[in-house]
C-alpha positions in Angstrom: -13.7 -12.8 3.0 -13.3 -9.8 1.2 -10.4 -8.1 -1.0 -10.5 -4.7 -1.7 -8.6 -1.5 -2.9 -8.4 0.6 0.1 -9.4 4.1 -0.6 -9.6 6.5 2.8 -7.3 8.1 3.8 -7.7 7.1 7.6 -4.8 4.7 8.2 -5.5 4.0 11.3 -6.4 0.4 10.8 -3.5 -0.3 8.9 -1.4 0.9 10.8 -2.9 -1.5 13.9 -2.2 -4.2 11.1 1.4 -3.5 10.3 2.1 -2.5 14.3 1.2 -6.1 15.5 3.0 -7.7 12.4 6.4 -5.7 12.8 6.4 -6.4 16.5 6.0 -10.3 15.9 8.3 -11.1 12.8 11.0 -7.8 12.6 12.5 -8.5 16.1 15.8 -7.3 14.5 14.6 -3.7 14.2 15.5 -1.1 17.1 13.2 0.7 18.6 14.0 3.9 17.7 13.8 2.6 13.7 10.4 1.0 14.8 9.1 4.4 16.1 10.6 6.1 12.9 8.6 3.8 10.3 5.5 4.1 12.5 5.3 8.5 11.8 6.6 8.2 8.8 4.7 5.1 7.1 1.2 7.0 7.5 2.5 10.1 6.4 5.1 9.2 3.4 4.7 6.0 2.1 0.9 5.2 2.2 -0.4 8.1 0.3 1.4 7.2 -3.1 1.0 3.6 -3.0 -1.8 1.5 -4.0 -3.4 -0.1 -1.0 -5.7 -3.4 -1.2 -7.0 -5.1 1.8 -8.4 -8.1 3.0 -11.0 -8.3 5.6 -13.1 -10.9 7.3 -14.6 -10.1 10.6 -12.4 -6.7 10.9 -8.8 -6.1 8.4 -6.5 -9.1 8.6 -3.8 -8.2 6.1 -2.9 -5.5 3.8 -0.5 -5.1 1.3 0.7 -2.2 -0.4 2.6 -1.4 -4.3 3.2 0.9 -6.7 3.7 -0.6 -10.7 4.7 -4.1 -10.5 6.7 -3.9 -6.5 5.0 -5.2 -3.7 6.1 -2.4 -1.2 4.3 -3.9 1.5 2.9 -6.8 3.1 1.6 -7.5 6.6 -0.9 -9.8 8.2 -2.1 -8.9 11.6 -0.1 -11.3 14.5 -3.0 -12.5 15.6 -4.0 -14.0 11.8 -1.0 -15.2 11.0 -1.1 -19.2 9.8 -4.5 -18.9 8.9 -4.1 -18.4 5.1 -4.7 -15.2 4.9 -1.1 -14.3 3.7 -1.5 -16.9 0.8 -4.6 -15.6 -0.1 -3.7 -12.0 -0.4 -0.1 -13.0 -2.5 -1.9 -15.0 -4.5 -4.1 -12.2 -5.6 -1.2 -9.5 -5.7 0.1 -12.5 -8.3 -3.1 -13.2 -10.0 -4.9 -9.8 -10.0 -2.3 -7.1 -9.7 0.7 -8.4 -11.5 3.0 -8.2 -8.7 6.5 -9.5 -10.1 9.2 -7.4 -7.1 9.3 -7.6 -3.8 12.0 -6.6 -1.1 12.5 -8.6 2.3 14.9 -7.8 5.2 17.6 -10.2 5.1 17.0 -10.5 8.7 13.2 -12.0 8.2 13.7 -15.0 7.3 9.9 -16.2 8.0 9.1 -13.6 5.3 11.8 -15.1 2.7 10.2 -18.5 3.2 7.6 -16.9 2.6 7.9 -15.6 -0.8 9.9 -17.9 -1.7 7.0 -20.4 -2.0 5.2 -18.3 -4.1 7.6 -18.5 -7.1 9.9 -15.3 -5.7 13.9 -15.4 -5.5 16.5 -13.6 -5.1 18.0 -11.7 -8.2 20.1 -8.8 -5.6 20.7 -7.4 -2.5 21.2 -3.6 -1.3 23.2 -3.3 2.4 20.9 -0.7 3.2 17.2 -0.5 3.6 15.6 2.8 1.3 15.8 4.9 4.2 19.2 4.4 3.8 19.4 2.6 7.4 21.6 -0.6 8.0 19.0 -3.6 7.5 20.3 -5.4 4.4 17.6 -5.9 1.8 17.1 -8.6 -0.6 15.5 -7.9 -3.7 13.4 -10.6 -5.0 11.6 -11.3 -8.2 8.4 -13.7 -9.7 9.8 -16.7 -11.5 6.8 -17.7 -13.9 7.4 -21.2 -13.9 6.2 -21.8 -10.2 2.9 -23.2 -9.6 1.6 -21.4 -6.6 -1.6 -23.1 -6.2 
């Protein structure tokens, strides 16, 4: 298993990755929303964030931040439950000093989630940062949680 920055700017395996993840855990987004984030990811979002990936036999999960806020997180459907999500927080934790993260109120797999790697809630915006009408909760590291 390997984790690594991600430095091309061919996106077209990460965007397989976060395809097959949205589709299985954000039932709640319409499908116009879904098409919306699938151009606009790629082209917007990708470019300015730093990307690290893991692979093993092909790219599993990815995640993607800027500073200290995990601005995204997605494990391929057919990997989820295999630990690869755990593996890649833990080094977001560990390695990149990941201390923010925002969730959809509506995925509450993903809350879970975070929450067991030391991550609550300290707010909430009513509106995702595309300004559209998924509530957001904004979560943050608590130190004292032993992750392990």
């Amino acid at each position: 298993m390997i984790i690594e920055q991600f430095n091309s700017k061919d996106y077209s395996e990460i965007m397989k990755v976060w395809e097959s993840s949205v589709l299985e855990t954000h039932h709640f987004l319409k499908d116009e929303d879904f098409e919306y984030f699938k151009e606009v990811i790629p082209r917007d979002y990708l470019p300015n964030l730093n990307i690290y990936v893991l692979i093993e036999n092909g790219l599993k999960a990815f995640l993607a931040y800027n500073n200290n806020q995990l601005e995204m997180f997605f494990v391929d459907a057919e990997s989820r439950g295999k630990g690869f999500g755990r593996i890649l927080i833990k080094y977001a934790i560990d390695h990149l000093n990941i201390k923010y993260v925002d969730v959809n109120e509506q995925n509450e797999q993903a809350i879970g989630f975070y929450k067991k790697f030391g991550f609550s809630q300290f707010g909430m915006s009513l509106r995702d940062s595309s300004g559209r009408e998924y509530p957001i909760l904004h979560l943050s590291l608590q130190k004292d949680k032993n992750i392990d």
